[in-house]
N, C-alpha and C positions, 0 to 999 in steps of 0.2 A: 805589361806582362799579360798573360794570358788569364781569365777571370772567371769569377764566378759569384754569382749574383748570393749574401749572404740570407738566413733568414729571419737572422735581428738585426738589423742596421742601424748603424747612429744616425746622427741627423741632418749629415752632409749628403751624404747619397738618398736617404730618403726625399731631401727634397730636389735632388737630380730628376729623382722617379717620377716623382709629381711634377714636375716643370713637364718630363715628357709627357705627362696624363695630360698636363694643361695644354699642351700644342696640341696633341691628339683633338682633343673635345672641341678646341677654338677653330677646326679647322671651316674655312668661308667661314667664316663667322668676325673673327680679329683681325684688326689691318695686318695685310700681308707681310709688312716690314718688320712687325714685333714677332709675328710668327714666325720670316726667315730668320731671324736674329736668334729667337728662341727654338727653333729644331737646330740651328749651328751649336747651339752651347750643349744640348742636350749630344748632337754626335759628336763632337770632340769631346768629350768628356773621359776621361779615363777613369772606370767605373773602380778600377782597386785603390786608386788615389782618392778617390769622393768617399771607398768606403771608410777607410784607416783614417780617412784626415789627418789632423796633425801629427797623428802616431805613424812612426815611418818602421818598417819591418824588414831587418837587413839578414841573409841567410848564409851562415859560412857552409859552403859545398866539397867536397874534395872526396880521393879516393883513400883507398885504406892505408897507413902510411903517412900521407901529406903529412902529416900534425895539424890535422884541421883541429881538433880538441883542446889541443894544446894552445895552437894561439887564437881559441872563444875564451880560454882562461887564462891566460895573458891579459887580454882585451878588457875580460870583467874583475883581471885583480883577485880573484878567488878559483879554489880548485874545484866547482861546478860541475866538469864534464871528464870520465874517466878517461885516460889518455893508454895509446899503445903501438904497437908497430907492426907485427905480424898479420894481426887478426883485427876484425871490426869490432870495436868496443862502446860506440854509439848505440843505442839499441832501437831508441826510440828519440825525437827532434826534443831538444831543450833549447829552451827560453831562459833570458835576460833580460829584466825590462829595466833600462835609466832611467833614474826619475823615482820621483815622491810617488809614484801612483800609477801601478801597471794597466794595460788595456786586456782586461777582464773577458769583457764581451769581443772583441777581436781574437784573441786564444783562442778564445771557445768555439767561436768558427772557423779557428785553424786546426781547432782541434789539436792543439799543443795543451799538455797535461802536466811537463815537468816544466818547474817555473821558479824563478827567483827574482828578487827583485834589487835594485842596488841603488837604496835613495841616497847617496850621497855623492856620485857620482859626475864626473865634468858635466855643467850646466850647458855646455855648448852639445851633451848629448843625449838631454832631456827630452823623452819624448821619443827615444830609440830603442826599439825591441831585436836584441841579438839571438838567433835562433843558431842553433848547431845541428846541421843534421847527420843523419845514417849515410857510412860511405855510400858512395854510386855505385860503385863495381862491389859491391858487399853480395855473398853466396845465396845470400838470403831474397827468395823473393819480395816480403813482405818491405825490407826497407829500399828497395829499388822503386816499389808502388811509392811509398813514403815520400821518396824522395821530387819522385817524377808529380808528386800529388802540390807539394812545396813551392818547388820551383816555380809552377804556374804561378804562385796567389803572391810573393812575398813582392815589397816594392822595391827590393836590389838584391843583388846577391853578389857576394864575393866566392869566387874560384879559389879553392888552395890548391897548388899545384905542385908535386915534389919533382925536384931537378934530376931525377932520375925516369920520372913519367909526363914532365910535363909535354912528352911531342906525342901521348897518348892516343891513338887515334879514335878510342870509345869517349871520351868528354869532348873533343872537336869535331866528332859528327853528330853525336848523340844532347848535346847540351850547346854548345859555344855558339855553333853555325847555327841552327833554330832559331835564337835567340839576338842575330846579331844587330836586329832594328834596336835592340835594348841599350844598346853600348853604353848608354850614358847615363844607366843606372847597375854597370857590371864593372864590378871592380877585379882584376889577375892580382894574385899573391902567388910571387913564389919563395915558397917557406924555404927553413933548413938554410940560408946560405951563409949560418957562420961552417956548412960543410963542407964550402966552396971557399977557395981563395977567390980575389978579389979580382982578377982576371977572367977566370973561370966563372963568378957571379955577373960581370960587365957579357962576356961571351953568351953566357945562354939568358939572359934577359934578351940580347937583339935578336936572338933565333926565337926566342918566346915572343917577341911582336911582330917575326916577320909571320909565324904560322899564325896569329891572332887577325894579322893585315889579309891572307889567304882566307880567314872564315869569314871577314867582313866587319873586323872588330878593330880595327885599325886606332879608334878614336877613345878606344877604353883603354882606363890608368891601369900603371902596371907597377907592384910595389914587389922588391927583394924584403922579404924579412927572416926574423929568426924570434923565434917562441923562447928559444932558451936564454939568449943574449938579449932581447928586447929591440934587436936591431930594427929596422923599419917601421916600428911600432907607432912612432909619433906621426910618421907622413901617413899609415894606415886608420889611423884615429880624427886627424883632420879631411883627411877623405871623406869618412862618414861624419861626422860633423859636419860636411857642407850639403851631403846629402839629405841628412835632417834640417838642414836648413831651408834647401832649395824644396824640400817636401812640404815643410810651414809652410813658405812663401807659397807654393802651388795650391795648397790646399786653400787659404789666405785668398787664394786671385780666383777661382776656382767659387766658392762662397759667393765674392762679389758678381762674378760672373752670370752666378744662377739668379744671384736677387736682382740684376738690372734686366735679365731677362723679363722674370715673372712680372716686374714693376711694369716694364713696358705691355706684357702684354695685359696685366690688368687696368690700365687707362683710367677711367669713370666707373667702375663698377658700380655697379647698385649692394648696398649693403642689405637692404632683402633680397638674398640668394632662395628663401625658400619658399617657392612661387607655384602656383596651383587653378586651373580653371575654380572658380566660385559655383558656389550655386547659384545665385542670381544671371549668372554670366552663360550656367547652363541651363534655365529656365527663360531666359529671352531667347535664345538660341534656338531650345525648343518651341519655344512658340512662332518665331517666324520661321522654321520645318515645317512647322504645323500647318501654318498658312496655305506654306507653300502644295505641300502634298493636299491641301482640300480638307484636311479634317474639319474647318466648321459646315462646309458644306457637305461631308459625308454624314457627320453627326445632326444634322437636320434634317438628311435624309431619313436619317435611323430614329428618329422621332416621329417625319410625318409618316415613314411607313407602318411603323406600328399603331402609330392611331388608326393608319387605313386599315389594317388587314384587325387591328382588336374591333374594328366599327362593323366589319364584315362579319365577326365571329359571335357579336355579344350583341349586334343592333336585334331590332324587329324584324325577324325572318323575313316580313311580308315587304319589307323594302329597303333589308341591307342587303340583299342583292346587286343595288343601284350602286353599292361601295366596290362592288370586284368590278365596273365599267371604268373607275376614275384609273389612270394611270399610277402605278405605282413609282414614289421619287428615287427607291435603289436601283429598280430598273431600268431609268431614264436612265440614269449616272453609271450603268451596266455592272453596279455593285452589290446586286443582290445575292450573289453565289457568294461573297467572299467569306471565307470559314467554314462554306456548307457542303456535302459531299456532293462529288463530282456528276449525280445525276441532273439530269435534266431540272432548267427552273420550272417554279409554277407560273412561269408567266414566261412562255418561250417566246422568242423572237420571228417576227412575223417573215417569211422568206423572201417576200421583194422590202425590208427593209433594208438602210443601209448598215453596212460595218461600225460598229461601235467602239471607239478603245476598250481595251480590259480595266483601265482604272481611271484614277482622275488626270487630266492634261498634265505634261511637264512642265516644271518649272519656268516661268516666264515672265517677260516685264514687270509689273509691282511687285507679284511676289518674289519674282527674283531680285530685284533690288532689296526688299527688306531681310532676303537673305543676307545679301551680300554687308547690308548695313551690319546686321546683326553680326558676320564675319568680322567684318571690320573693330566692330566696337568688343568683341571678344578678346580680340588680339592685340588692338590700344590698350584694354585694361590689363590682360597680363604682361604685359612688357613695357608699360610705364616703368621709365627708370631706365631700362635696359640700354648698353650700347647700340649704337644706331645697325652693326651687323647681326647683333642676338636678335633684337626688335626685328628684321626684316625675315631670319631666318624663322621666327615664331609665326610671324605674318604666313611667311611659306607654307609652315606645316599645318596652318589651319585651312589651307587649300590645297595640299597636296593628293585630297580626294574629290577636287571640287568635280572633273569631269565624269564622275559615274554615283556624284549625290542625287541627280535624278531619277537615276535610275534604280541607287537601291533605296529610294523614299515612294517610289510606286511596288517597291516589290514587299516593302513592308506593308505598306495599303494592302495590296491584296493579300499577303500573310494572315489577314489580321482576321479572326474570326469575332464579329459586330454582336452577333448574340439573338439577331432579328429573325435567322431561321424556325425555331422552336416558336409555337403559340404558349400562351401563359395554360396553366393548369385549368385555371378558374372560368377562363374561356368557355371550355367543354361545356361545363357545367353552368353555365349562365347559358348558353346554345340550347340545353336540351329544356332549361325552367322555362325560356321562351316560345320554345314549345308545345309543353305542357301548357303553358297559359293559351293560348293558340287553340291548342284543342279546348281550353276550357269556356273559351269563346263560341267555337264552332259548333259545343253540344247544349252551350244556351240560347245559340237562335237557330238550332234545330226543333228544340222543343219550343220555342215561340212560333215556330212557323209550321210545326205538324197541326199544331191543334187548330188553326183555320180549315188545313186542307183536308182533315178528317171532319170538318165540321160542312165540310163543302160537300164532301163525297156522300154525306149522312152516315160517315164511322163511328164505331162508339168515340168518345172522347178522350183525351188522355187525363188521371188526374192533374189540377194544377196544386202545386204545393207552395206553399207561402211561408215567409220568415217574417215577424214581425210585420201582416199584412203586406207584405211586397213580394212578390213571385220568385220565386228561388232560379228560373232560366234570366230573368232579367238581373239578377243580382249576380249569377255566375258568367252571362255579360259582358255587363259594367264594371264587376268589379276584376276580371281577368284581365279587362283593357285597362283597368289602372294599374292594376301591378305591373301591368307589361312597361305602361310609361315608366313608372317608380324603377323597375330593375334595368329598364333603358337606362334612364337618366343614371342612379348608381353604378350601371358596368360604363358607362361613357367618363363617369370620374375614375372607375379603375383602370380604363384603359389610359388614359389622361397619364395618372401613376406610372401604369407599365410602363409609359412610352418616354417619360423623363429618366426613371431609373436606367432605362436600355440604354437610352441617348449619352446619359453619363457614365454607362459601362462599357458601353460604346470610344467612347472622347479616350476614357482611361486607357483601354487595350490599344487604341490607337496611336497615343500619348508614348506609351512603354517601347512601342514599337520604332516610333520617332527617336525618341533621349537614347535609344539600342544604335542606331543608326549614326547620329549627334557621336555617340560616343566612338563610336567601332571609327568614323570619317572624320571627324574634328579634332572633341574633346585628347582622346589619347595621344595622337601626332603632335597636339601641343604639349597636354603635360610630359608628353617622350622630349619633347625639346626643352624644357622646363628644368626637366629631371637631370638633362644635359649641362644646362647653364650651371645648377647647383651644385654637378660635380667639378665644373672648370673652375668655378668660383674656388669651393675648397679646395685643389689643386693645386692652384694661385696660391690661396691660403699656406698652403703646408710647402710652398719652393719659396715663399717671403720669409 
């Protein structure tokens, strides 16, 4: 019958559902054979059979008249349903459930509201829920939707037909014909025939299967009753009794059906489903990126640079000069600009040099192998355990960026602002105390060297002034050129300082830029397939 997906389900069609997740998520992944065997069980599936399960929901249908009411209360042995002739007297679908224990949550999603229950009822029709609904041809719109809403979901239904409408042509265009792949869960009553003699009941029963043979119903049971006599009532009653029967067994085969699927397709599972790159696994990973893209060679760049240029900034004026001749190491590696604004470097490129890459070489020989090691052993270790098609598809996804990880592990390099643009603060100011000592040199063998040549020329003299008997130009001297050593030597350990911290600030922003890349090309493609397995896994889980 025609279906509709409920939105509490018991636990047979739940795991229909998930068998289908599970085919879904295993696809290339699970040998093909359990996958074809499990999308077959998942499409043949008859979704309102998985849903109901054992509980089979039978609908007496008819027009206004038939004695459809009449014989639902026949049927349940009590007066349930109010009965009448002229006029619709059904108002809204009532229920009857056989059995110790009606299906609750099935109603509820049929949205049947009047409800009885009849625990003592034949055991052979335990587990059958008797619905009665609102005529068809009723004036009323509301139970025509009723009706038309029913008919889709129930898993049989019996026709009551009165021997005065059954050649109706509104129930055999509008309901019978529709319906006629169904035959073998539609049962024809035609009620009333203690109104009929016995002739006239024989006569219009074969007129009732030739127009039933014309809608394509040829193979569905066709019972005379009477509601008031009880006549047909036993062959009407073992009818559905075997329909509740053949609905057990379905539902019964149906159960097996789905668990030999999932079984098949869960094989060897690994019973840790809940699997995730490590950190260890993404700290070697990043380390042979690292390699690979140059960072310890960029970051000893970014060490000897700054030594060069703090040596140029804080040496002795009068010969760290000699430090801006030596080649600088970011600019050999044509990394000196990375992070810094797009103007010109301090150290432009000569015009008959040759073209330089923008960053470090691509990926190649060693370091490309101990990429590829580190790929490899990334992917061993998370899928240790796995089926040999999860395994390979994990394998996949940690290369399914390998052709353009070159290219975005140089575009992270040069992303990457190193920190070596900026001179330190204290620079300045060690520049200008060098300086001053300088001058403070220059004005003590000034005045060492006036007072010969005024003494040459016959000038007056200049006084000489003394500290602690030693001449004050000779002490300012001597001792300018010691301090200049002394604050030599101390900015040479702070540049020393600068240039480890940079180096390491340097490594880090490089580092961030790497595991961003690891992540964005690697890391995620696997835990996405990862994430994959763990929902097939419980899939499996919930159709076992």
């Amino acid at each position: 019958m025609a279906t509709a997906t409920p939105t509490r389900s018991p636990a047979l069609i739940d795991r229909v559902l998930s068998l289908g997740q599970a085919v879904k998520y295993a696809a290339g992944r699970s040998p093909q054979p359990a996958l074809n065997r499990a999308r077959q069980v998942v499409q043949q599936v008859d979704r309102r059979l998985a849903f109901s399960g054992s509980d089979t929901v039978i609908a007496l249908a008819g027009a206004t008249g038939s004695g459809k009411s009449s014989l639902f209360n026949a049927m349940c042995g009590a007066e349930f349903a109010r009965t009448g002739v002229t006029r619709p007297t059904t108002d809204r679908a009532m229920a009857a459930s056989f059995g110790p224990q009606a299906p609750e949550g099935l109603l509820d999603w049929l949205r049947v509201t009047a409800r009885h229950l009849l625990p003592d009822a034949d055991p052979a029709l335990t587990g059958l829920t008797l619905l009665d609904l609102p005529d068809h041809d009723s004036t009323r719109d509301d139970h025509r939707v009723e009706v038309d809403r029913l008919v889709g979901l129930v898993d049989g239904l019996v026709w009551v037909l009165d021997p005065q409408k059954y050649a109706d042509d509104l129930v055999h265009r509008r309901y019978l014909r529709p319906f006629a792949k169904y035959a073998d869960v539609m049962v024809i009553v035609l009620n009333h025939a203690d109104e009929l003699r016995p002739a006239q009941v024989d006569e219009a029963m074969a007129d009732l299967r030739r127009l039933l043979a014309e809608d394509g119903l040829a193979g569905a049971r066709v019972f005379a009753t009477s509601a008031l006599t009880g006549e047909g009532l036993d062959g009407l009653q073992a009818e559905l009794a075997r329909m509740v029967k053949d609905k057990r067994l379905a539902a019964a085969r149906l159960s097996l059906e789905v668990s030999r699927a999932a079984a098949g397709l869960a094989g060897e599972l690994s019973r840790n489903r809940n699997r995730s790159v490590s950190a260890q696994d993404v700290e070697r990973l990043g380390t042979a990126l690292a390699g690979a893209a140059g960072v310890p060679e960029i970051t000893q760049a970014a060490l000897a640079t700054t030594r060069l240029r703090g040596a140029a900034a804080t040496g002795w004026p009068l010969v760290s000069w000699i430090n801006r001749l030596r080649p600088d190491p970011l600019h050999l590696l044509h990394l000196d600009r990375l992070g810094a604004p797009k103007a010109a470097s301090e150290h432009p490129q000569p015009a008959d040099a040759a073209p330089v890459p923008a960053s470090p070489p691509p990926v190649r020989g060693v370091r490309q192998a101990r990429v590829d090691t580190a790929l490899r052993a990334l992917s061993d270790d998370v899928s240790g355990g796995l089926p040999v098609g999860w395994a390979q598809a994990v394998r996949e996804a940690s290369l399914s960026h390998a052709d353009e990880l070159g290219a975005e592990l140089d575009d992270a390099v040069a992303d990457t602002d190193l920190g070596v643009q900026r001179p330190c603060a204290w620079w300045t100011a060690v520049r200008v105390l060098q300086w001053v000592l300088i001058g403070g040199v220059g004005v003590g063998l000034l005045w060492l060297v006036l007072g010969p040549l005024l003494s040459f020329f016959q000038l007056p003299q200049m006084p000489m002034v003394r500290w602690s008997q030693i001449p004050v130009p000779t002490m300012l001297v001597f001792g300018c050129l010691i301090l200049g050593i002394v604050v030599g030597l101390l900015a040479r350990m702070g540049v020393e300082l600068s240039a480890q911290h940079r180096a390491l600030a340097a490594r880090a922003a490089l580092m961030r830029q790497i595991h961003a890349v690891a992540d964005r090309c690697i890391v995620a493609p696997v835990n996405q397939e990862l994430e994959r397995y763990s929902a097939f896994v419980a899939a499996v889980a919930r159709a076992l």
